[in-house]
N, C-alpha and C positions, 0 to 999 in steps of 0.2 A: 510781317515779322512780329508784330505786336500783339497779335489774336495767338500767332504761334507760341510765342511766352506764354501769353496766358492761361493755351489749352497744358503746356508742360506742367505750370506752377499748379494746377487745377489737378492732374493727375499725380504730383506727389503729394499735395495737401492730402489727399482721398489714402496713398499710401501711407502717410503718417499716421494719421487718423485712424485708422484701421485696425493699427496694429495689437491693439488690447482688447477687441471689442466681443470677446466671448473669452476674457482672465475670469478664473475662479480663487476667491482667496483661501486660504488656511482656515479659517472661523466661520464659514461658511456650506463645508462640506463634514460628511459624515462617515471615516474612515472603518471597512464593515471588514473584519478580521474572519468570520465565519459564515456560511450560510447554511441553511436545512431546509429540507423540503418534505413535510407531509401532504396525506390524502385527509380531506374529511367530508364522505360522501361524496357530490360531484368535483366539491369546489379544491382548489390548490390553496395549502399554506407555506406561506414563504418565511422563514422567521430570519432573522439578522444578528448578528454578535457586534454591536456598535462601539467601538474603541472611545473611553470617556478622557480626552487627553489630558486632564488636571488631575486625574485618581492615576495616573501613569508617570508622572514627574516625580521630579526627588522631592521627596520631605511632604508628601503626603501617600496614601493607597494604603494596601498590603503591608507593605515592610516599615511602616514609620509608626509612632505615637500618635500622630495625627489623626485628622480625621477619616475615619476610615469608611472609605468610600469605594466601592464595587468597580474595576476598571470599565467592567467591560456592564453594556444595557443590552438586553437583549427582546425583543418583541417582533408580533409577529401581523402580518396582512394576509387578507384573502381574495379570494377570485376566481371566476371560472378558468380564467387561463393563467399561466404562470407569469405574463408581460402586465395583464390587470392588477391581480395580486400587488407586484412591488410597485406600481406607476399608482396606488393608493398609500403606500410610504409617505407620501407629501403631506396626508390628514393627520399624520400621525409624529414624524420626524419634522426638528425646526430646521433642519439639513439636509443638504442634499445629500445622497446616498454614494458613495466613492466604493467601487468596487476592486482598483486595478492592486490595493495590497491585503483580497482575501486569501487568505491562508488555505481555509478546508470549504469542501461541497459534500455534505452529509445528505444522504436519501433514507428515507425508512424504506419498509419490507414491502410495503405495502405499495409505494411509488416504484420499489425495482420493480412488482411482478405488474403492474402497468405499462412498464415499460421506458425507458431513458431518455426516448429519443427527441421528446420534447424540450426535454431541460438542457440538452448539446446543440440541438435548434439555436436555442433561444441564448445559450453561450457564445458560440460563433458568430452571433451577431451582433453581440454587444462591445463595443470598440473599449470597453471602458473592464472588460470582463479578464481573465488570467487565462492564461491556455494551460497554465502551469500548477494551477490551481490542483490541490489532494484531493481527490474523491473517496467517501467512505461510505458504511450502511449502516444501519441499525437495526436490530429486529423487532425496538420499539418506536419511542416520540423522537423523531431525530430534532426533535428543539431542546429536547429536552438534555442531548448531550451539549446544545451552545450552554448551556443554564450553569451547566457544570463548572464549576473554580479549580484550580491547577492549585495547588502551594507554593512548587514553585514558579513555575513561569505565572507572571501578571495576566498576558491573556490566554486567555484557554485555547482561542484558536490558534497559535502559534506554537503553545503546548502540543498539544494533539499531533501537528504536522512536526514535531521531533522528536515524539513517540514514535511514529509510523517511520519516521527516515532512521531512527537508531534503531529499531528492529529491524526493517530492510537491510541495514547497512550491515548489525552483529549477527542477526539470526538467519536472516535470507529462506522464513518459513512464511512469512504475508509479505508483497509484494508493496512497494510505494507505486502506488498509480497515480498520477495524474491526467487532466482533461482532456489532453490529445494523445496520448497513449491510450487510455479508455476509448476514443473516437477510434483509432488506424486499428484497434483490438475488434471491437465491430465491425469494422468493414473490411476487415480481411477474410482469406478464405474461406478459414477455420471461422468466422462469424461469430466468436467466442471470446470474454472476458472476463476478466477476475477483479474484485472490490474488496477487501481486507472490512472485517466489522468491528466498529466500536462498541462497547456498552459499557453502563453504568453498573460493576459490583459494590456490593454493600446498601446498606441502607440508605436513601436518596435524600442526605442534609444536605451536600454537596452544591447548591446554590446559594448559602448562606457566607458572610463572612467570618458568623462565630464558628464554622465547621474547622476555616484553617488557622483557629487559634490552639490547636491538640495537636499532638505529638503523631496522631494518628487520626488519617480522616477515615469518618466513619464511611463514604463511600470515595470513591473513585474511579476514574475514565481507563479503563485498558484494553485491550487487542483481545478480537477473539478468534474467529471462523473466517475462512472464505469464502466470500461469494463468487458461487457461477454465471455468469448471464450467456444464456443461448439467443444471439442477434442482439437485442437490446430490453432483454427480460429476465428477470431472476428464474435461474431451474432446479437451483440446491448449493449446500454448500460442501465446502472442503473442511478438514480438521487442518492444525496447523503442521502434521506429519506429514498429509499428502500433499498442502502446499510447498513444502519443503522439496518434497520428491519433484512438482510440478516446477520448480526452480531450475532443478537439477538437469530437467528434461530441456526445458525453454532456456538453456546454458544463462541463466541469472542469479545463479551462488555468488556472491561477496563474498561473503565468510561466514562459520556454523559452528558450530559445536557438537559432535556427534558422541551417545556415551554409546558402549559399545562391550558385549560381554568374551573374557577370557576365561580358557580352557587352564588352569596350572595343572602343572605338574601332580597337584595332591588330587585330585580330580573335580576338585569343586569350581564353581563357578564363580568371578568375579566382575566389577565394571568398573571400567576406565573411560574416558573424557581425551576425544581427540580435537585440534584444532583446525579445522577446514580451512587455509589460505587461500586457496586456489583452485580455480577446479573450467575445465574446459567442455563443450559437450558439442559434438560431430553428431547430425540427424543423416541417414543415406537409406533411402526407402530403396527397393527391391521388388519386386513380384515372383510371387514364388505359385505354383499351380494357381493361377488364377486369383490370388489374394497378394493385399499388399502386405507388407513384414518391411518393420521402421527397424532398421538398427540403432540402436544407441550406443553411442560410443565418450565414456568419460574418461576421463584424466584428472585426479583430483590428489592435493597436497598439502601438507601442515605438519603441525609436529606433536607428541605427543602433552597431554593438558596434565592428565592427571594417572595415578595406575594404582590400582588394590592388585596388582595378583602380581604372587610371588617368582619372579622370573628375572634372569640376568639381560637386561636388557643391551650389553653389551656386547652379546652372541648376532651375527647376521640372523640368524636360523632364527632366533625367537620376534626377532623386527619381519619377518617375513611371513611370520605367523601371525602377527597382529594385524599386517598387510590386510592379510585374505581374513581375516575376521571382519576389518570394514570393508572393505570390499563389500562380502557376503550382507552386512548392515546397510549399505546403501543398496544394492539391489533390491533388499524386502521393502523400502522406503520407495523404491521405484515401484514395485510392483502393485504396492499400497496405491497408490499414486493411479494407476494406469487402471486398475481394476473400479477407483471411484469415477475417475474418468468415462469407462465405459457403460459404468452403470448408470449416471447422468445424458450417457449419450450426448457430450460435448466436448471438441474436439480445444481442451484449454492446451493442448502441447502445441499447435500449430504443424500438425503431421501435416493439414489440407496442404500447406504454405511450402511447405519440403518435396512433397508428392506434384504438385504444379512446377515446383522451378526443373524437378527432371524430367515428368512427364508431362509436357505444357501441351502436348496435342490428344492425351490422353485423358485427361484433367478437362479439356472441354467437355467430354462426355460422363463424367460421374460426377462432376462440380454440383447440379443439382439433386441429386443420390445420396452426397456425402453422408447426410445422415443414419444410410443403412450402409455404404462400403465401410463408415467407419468403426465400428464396434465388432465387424470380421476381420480389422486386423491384428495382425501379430507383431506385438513387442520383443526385440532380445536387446536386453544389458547387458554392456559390455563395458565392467569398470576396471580399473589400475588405480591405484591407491598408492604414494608413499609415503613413508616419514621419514621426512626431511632431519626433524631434532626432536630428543628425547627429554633435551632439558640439561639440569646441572648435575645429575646422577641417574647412572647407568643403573642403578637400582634401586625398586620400589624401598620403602619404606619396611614395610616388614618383611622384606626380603635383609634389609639390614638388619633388622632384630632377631631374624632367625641365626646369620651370620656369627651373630653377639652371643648366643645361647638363648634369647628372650625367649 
């Protein structure tokens, strides 16, 4: 009975004991808000956007008299492989590396056309890494976008990922990707994915703090192009019309703003500004003489934004005309869309994905083809357009002035 206490007490000692013996404290680790990845010759550069948590508190940083002190440190390691590279952080950071609140995963041009798949490898397996992490590209130093100061927001990397989610969200012309999206976009049918680019315009002060002491920074970080990646490599890019259109198709419109030209009455030509709310998209492939033909079917609604041309918008007759003028504007936006598509010869709509779930036994036999069945197919658009609301007057502005005598 007495051995038996003792082995009990013996095995909760060992449980008590235990329970702290791999704590990390706060002052200890090194909270990395961005990462980038370049190439320089064989070897991988890793760089890091290190969050400096005393230039980030109140009454010092950016926004105070204070001492004004850079939030964010950014530098960079090397290595043949990309797990050597940052496991040499340790010569260089008096912290340990905290990766689970990075913001963005920035790759230059050079790293997409090598190929991705090392750096999703090497994410999936770090317990410590975001699945939710933003991916983006550059066509130059992608360190050189951590480097970059925001005005407003403190860290840049947190900036960036709310450029990229308020564009996603208003524009719905570059897409918000993140790191398992980017993965399930690869390995599907279609084998194809898309990366939204960042760059640096203006002249490159923009890692200084005297840069956001002016009313106007001489450079700054914005959205550019789309990238394509065929499997897990860059093959070209999109403008941000065709990724618009590439929204439309892969039914991922939020909201747009589309400006759009009208016919008056006088015979000239004017543009209006519609507001995109809604918008639904039906994919239904077909076979028609031995080729496939993707229908596309949209359904798209908002109200109108803005109007220069003279017309009573109060008439059904003149709403129904405007109808079929977007209408007619998103189909060219499709077609734009479909025609970069095929010239890239990569399937960014996910036809492959549509074409398998109807013909799943048909699909095992051109699955490996795909890249020549797909450029023989044929697109039809098929949109419906309404407006919902025209706003607080039924007529234009100088539709009132003519009214008036103006």
């Amino acid at each position: 009975m007495r051995k038996t206490a003792i082995f009990v007490l013996v095995l909760l000692s060992c449980a008590v004991m235990s329970g702290c013996w791999n704590r990390i404290e706060l002052n200890e680790i090194s909270i990395i808000a961005g990462t980038a990845f370049d190439l320089e010759g064989d070897e991988w550069e890793v760089s890091y956007q290190a969050i400096i948590p005393s230039s980030i508190s109140s009454g010092t940083g950016l926004t105070s008299g204070g001492t004004n002190q850079s939030p964010v440190n950014v530098f960079t390691t090397r290595g043949r492989t990309i797990r050597e590279a940052v496991s040499k952080s340790s010569s260089e950071s008096p912290r340990w590396l905290f990766f689970a609140h990075n913001n963005i995963l920035i790759v230059s041009e050079k790293v997409a056309r090598r190929g991705l798949s090392q750096i999703l490898d090497l994410s999936f397996r770090n317990p410590d890494a975001r699945e939710t992490v933003n991916v983006l590209i550059t066509k130059g130093s992608a360190r050189a976008i951590l480097e970059q100061l925001i005005s407003i927001e403190k860290i840049p990397g947190q900036g960036i990922r709310e450029i990229l989610n308020n564009e996603s969200r208003n524009s719905s012309r570059l897409p918000s990707v993140m790191m398992y999206e980017l993965a399930m976009a690869m390995t599907s049918d279609a084998k194809s994915a898309m990366i939204p680019e960042v760059l640096i315009s203006g002249e490159p002060e923009g890692d200084t703090l005297d840069a956001l002491k002016k009313t106007s920074q001489t450079s700054k970080l914005r959205l550019g192009k789309l990238a394509v990646l065929r499997g897990d490599q860059l093959a070209g890019w999109l403008t941000k019309e065709e990724g618009l259109g590439v929204s439309f198709i892969t039914n991922k419109v939020k909201s747009s703003i589309l400006s759009f030209s009208c016919n008056a009455p006088d015979g000239k030509t004017y543009n209006s500004s519609f507001r995109l709310l809604n918008s639904t998209t039906k994919l239904s492939p077909v076979k028609e003489r031995g080729y496939f033909v993707m229908n596309v079917d949209i359904k798209a609604g908002g109200y109108l934004l803005e109007s220069d041309c003279v017309l009573d918008l109060s008439k059904p007759a003149t709403i129904d005309r405007l109808e079929l003028q977007l209408q007619n504007e998103i189909v060219q936006i499709l077609e734009k869309s479909w025609q970069a598509g095929k010239r890239l010869n990569v399937d960014v709509f996910g036809f492959a994905d549509a074409v398998h779930r109807k013909y799943p036994k048909e699909w095992k036999t051109i699955k490996d083809d795909w890249e020549v069945v797909f450029p023989e197919m044929e697109m039809k658009p098929r949109v419906t357009v309404s407006i919902d609301r025209v706003g607080l007057s039924n007529k234009s502005f100088k539709t009132l002035k003519k009214d008036d005598g103006g």
